[in-house]
C-alpha positions as CSV (number, residue, x, y, z in Angstrom):
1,X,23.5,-64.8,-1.1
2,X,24.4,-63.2,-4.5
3,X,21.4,-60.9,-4.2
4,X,21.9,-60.1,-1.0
5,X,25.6,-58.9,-1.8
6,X,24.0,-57.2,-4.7
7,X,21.1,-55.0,-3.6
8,X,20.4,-56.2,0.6
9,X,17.4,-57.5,-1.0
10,X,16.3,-54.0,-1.8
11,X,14.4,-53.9,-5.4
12,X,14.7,-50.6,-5.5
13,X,18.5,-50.5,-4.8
14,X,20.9,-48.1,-7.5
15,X,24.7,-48.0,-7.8
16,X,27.1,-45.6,-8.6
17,X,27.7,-46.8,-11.7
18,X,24.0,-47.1,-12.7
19,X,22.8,-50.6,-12.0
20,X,19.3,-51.4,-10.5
21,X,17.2,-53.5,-8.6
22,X,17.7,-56.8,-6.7
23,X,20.2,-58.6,-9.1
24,X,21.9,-54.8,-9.8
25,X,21.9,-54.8,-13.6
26,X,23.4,-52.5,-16.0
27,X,20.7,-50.4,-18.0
28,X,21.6,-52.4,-21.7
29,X,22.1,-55.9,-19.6
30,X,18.5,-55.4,-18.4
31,X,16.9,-54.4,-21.9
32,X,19.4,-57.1,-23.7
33,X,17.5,-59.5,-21.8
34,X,13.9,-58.1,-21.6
35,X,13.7,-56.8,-18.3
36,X,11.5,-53.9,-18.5
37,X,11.5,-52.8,-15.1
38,X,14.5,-53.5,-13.3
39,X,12.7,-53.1,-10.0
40,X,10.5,-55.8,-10.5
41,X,11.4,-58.1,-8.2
42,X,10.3,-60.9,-10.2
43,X,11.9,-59.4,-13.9
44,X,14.9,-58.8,-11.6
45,X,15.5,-62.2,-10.7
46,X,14.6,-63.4,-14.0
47,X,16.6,-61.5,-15.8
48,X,19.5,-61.8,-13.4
49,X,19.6,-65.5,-13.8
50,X,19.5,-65.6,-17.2
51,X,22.3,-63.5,-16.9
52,X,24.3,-65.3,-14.6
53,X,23.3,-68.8,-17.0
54,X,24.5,-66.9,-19.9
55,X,28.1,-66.0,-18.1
56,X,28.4,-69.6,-16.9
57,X,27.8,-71.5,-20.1
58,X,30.8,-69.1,-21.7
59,X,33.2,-71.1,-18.7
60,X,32.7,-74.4,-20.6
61,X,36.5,-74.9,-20.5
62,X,36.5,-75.3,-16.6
63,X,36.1,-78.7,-15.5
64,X,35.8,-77.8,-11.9
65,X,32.1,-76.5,-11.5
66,X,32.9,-74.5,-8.0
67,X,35.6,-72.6,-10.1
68,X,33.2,-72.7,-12.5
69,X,31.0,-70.8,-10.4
70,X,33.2,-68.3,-8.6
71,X,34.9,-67.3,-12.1
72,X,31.2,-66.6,-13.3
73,X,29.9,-64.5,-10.2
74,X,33.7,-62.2,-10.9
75,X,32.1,-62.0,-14.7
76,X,28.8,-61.3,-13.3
77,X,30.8,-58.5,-11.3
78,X,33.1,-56.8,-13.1
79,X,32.0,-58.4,-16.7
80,X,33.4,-61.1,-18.6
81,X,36.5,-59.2,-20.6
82,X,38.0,-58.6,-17.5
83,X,37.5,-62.3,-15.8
84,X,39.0,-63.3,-19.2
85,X,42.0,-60.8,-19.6
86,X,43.0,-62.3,-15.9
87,X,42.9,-65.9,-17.2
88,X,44.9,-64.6,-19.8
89,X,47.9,-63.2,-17.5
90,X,47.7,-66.7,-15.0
91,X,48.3,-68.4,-18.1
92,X,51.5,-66.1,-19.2
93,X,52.5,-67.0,-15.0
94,X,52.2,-70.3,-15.4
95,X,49.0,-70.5,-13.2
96,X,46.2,-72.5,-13.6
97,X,43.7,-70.0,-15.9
98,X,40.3,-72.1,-14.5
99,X,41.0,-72.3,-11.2
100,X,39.5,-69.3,-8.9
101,X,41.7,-69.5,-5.7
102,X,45.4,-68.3,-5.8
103,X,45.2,-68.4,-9.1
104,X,43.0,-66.1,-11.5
105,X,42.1,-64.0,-8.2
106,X,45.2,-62.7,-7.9
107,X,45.5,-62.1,-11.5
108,X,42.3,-60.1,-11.3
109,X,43.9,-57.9,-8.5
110,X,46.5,-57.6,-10.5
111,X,44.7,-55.8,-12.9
112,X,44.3,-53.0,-10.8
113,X,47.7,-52.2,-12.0
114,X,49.4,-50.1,-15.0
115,X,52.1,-52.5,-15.1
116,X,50.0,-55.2,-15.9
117,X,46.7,-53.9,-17.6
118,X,49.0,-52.2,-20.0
119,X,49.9,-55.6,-21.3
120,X,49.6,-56.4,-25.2
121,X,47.6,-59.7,-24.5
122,X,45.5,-57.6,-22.0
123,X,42.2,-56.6,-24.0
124,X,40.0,-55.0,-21.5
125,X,42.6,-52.8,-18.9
126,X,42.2,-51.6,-15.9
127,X,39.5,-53.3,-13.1
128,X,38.8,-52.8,-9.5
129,X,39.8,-56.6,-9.3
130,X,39.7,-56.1,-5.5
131,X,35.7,-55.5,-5.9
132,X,34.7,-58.9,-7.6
133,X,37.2,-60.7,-5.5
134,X,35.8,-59.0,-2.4
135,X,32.1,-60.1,-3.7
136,X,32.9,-63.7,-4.2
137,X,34.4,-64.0,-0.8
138,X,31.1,-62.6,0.6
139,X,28.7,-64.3,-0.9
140,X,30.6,-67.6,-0.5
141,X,31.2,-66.5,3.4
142,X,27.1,-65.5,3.7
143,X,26.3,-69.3,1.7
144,X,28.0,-71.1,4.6
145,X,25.8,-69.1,7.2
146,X,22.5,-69.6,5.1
147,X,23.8,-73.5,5.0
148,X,24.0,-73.8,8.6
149,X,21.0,-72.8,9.7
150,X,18.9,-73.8,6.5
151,X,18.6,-77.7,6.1
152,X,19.6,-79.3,3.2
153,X,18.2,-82.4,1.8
């Protein structure tokens, strides 16, 4: 589902901000972990993974491993400064900082806004929070259709 959302399975799929192929990594993400040829579906994957491993071994404070998950695909998304810097300003609401749903995701919207990147504590400004949160909810959304019509053992 998260490659789908990332490329529609295209390996030779480019963004606007310069990431490539199936997993849609940043040039210096790619050649920080070996991937050569981003296009490669194979190296794409790989590399992606690791990626994506990487990004979810940093959310060892989160108990929950679905939150766990979701607050590691926004990282995977927008990068990890900003999934952190919306922890940061649930924590100063008196939210929950490792829980995903009305919680950090709102937070992360938030940071779309000068009234709330522009915080002290806030290390990494402004983010297109709607874009991660938008991602999750798609890939989650596409996993329950892939779930119903793929068994599960």
């Amino acid at each position: 589902s998260q490659i789908y959302q990332e490329s529609k399975f295209d390996p030779g799929a480019n963004s606007w901000a310069g990431a490539e192929g199936l997993m849609q990594m940043m040039p210096a993400t790619a050649e920080s972990l070996g991937v050569k040829n981003p296009t490669d579906p194979k190296e794409s994957i790989r590399g992606g993974a690791t990626y994506l491993n990487q990004i979810y071994n940093q959310f060892t404070q989160v108990p929950d491993s679905l939150n766990r998950i979701k607050l590691s695909l926004a990282a995977y998304n927008c990068g990890y400064g900003h999934v952190r810097d919306a922890q940061r300003l649930a924590e100063k609401k008196g939210l929950d900082p490792n829980i995903w749903t009305d919680n950090v995701e709102p937070m992360l919207l938030d940071l779309s806004l000068p009234k709330h990147y522009n915080k002290p504590f806030i290390k990494y400004g402004y983010v297109r929070g709607s874009e991660p949160v938008k991602y999750i909810d798609k890939i989650f959304e596409r996993y329950e259709h892939y779930k119903a019509f793929i068994a599960v053992e």
